[in-house]
C-alpha positions as CSV (number, residue, x, y, z in Angstrom):
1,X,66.1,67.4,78.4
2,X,63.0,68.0,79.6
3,X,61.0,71.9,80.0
4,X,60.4,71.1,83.5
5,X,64.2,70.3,84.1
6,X,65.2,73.2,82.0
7,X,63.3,75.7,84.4
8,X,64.5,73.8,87.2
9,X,68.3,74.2,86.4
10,X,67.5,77.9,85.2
11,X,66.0,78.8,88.5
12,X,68.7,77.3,90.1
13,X,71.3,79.1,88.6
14,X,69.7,82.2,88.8
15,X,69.6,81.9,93.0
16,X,73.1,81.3,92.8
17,X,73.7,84.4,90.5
18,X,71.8,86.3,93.2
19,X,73.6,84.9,96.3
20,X,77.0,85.9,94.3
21,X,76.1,89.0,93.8
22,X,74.7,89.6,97.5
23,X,77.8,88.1,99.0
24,X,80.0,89.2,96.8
25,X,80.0,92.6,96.0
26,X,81.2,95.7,97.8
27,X,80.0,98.7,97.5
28,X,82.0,100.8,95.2
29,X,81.5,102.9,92.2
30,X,82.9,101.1,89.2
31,X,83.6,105.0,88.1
32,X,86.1,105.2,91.0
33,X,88.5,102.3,89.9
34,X,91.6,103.7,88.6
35,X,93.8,99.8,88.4
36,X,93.2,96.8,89.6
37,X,96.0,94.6,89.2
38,X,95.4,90.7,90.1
39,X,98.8,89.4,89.3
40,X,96.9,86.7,87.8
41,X,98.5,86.3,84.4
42,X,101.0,84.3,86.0
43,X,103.6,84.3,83.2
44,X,105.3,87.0,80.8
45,X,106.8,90.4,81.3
46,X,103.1,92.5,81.5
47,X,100.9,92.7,84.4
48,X,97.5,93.4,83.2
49,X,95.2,96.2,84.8
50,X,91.9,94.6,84.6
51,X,90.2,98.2,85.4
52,X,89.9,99.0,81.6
53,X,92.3,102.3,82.2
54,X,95.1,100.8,80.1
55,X,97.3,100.7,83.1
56,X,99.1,97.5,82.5
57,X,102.7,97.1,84.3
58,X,105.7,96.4,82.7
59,X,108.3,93.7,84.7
60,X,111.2,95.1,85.3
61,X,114.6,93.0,85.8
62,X,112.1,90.2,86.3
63,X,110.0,89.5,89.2
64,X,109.1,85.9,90.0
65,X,105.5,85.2,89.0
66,X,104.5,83.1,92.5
67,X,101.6,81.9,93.9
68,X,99.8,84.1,96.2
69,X,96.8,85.5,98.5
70,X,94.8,84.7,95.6
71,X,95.8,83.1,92.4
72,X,99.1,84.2,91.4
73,X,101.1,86.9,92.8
74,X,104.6,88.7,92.2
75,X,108.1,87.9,94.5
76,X,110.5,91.0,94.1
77,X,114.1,90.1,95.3
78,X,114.7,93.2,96.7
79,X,117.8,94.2,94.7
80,X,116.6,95.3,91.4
81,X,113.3,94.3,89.9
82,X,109.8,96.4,90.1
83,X,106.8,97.0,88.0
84,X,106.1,100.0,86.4
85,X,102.6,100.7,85.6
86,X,103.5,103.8,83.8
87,X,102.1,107.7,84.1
88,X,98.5,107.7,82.5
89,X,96.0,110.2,83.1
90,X,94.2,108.1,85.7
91,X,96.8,107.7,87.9
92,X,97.0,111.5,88.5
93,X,94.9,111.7,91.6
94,X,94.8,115.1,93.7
95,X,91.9,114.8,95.9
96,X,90.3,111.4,97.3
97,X,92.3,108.0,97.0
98,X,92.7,104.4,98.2
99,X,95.1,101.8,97.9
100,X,95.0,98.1,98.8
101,X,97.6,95.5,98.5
102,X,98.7,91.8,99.9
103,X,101.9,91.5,100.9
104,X,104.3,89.3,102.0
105,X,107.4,90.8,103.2
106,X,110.8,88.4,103.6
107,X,112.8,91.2,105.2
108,X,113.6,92.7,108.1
109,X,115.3,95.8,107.2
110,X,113.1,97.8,105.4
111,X,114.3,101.6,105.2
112,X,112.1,103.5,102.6
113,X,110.9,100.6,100.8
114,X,107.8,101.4,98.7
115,X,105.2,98.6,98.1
116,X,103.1,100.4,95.4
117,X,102.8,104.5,94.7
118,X,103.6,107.1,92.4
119,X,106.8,108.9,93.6
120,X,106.4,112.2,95.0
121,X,102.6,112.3,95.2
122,X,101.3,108.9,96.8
123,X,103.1,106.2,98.2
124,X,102.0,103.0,100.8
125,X,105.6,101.7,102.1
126,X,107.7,101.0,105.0
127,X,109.8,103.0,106.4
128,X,111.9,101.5,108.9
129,X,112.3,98.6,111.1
130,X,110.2,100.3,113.6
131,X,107.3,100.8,110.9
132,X,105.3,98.2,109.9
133,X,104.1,100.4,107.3
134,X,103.2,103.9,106.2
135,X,101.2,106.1,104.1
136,X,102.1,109.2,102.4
137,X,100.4,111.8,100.5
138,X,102.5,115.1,99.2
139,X,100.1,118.0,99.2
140,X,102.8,121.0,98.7
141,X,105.0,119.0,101.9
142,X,104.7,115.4,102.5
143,X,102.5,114.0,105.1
144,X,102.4,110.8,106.3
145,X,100.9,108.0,108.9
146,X,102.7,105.5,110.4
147,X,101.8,101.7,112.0
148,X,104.8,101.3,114.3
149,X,105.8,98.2,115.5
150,X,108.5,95.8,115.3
151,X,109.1,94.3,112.1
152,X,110.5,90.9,113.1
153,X,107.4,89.6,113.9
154,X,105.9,90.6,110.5
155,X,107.9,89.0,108.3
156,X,107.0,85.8,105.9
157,X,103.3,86.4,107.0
158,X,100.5,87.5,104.7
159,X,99.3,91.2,105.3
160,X,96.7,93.6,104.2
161,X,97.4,97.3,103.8
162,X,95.6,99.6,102.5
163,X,95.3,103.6,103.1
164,X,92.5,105.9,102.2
165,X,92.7,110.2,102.0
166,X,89.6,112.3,101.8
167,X,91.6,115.9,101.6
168,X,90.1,115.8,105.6
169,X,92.2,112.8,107.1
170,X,94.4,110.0,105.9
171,X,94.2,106.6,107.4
172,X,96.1,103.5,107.2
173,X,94.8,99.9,107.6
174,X,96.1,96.8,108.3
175,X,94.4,93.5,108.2
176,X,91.0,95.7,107.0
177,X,91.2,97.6,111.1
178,X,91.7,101.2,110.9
179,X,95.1,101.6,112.6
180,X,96.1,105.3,112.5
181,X,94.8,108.4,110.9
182,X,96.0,112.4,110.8
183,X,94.0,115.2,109.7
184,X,95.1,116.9,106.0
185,X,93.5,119.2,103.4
186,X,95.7,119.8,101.0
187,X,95.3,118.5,97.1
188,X,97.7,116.0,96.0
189,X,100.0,117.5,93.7
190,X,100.3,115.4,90.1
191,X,103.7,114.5,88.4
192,X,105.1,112.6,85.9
193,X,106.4,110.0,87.8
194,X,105.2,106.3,86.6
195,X,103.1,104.4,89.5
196,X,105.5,101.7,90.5
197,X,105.2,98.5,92.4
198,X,108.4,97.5,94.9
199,X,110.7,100.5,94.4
200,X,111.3,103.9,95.8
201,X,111.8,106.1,93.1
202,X,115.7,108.2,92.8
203,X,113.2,111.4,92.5
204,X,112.9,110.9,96.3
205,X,116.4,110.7,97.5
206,X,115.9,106.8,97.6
207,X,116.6,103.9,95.9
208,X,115.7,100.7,97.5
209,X,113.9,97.9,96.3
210,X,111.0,96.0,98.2
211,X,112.1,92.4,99.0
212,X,108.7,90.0,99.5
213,X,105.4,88.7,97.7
214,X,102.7,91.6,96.5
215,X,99.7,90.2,95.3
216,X,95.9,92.0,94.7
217,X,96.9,95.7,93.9
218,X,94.2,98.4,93.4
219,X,94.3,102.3,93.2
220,X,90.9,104.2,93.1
221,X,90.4,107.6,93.2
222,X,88.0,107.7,96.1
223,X,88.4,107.2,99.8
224,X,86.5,103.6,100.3
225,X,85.4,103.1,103.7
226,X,86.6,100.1,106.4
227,X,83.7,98.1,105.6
228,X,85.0,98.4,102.0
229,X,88.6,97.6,102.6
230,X,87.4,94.6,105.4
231,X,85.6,93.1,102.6
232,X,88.7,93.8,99.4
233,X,90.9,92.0,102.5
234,X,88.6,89.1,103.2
235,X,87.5,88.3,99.9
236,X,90.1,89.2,97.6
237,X,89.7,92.2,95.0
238,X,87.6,90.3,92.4
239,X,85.4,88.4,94.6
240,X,84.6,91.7,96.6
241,X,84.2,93.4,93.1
242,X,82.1,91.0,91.4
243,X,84.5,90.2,88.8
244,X,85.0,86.2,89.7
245,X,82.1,85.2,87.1
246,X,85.0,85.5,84.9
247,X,87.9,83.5,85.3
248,X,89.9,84.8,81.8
249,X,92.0,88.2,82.4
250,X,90.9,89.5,78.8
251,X,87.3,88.5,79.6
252,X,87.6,90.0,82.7
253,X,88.9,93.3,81.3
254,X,86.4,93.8,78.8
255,X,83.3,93.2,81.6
256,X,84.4,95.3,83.6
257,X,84.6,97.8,81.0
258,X,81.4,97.3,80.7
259,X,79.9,97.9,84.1
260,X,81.6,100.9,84.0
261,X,79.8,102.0,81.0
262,X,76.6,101.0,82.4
């Protein structure tokens, strides 16, 4: 191969680097990633957290690995299965927080059925038929904010939600569009209660089971703005990231890690 071609290809690739990164990246502080969960393994009885926090989730009773939004995903029969991404010291968040997720719900008769949250201090969920879906935060007395409307024209459809709290408001999103939002101050109070993915916990008076797809989970402990969340929805959590230079979940892992240190 000649130089000339050799400078050529190397200039090429770095444009494309460049547009990648320009395109692809939101703007979030690596520091404020608490899990990011892809689903992506695709087989086995772990779900990795690709954050470098050690969250990883156990399958429980055996979800489905599925396809989904983006790569591979998780289908919960809504009956007994759930992931448990266990208590680490990360997850206890008490003053800013988001969480994202893609869902795909399959039925109609939701009644306290969480999609992803740690029991008793944060939780994104339905609530009823009348809810689409709602976010909580429990800050000495629960508090939560709703997106009412009715559910049989959301089912077996692909949605975003995602809800942020700043100890000044919480919102909910859906489809990356602010949809409702109530003022709050309070600090989120910690437990031990493991973050869990398609269950609401005993500890709550509930125990249902979410019945659906979930794919593209993240917690961090800041409140990311819309433009954040528009771009997590449209892209996908590792596109919008950065992260889709590497296609290998332990690669992945251990350069992400490695921003973070940087």
């Amino acid at each position: 191969m000649s130089i000339t071609r050799l400078i050529i290809i190397s200039a090429s690739l770095f444009v494309i680097v460049l547009q990648f990164t320009a395109q692809g990246s939101a703007k979030i502080d690596p520091e404020s990633i608490v899990g990011i969960w892809l689903f992506d393994d695709g087989k086995g009885a772990i779900a990795e957290d690709l954050s470098g926090n050690g969250n990883d989730g156990k399958l429980m009773k055996e979800p489905k690995w599925v396809d989904g939004k983006f790569g591979k995903a998780l289908e919960f029969n809504g009956t007994d299965n759930y992931v448990d991404f266990g208590s680490g010291a990360s997850l206890d968040i008490t003053n800013e927080i988001t969480i994202v997720a893609w869902t795909f719900p399959s039925n109609q008769t939701f009644n306290h059925q969480d999609i992803v949250g740690k029991p008793s201090a944060y939780i994104l969920g339905h609530m009823d038929p009348g809810v689409i879906v709602r976010s909580y935060i429990n800050d000495g007395g629960w508090f939560g904010v709703n997106y009412s409307k009715e559910f049989n024209n959301y089912v077996d459809k692909w949605f975003h939600f995602a809800f942020t709290y700043d100890r000044s408001e919480l919102k909910v999103y859906v489809n990356g569009t602010l949809d409702g939002k109530g003022a709050r101050g309070g600090a989120i109070v910690i437990n031990k209660n493991p973050v869990v993915v398609a269950h609401s916990s005993e500890s709550q008076g509930f125990n249902a089971f979410y019945k659906g797809v979930v794919d593209d989970i993240a917690i961090f402990n800041a409140a990311l703005s819309e433009d954040d969340i528009k771009s997590i929805m449209s892209q996908g959590l590792s596109r919008a990231l950065g992260m889709t230079a590497v296609s290998h979940a332990g690669k992945l892992t251990t350069t992400w890690a490695t921003v973070k240190v940087q």
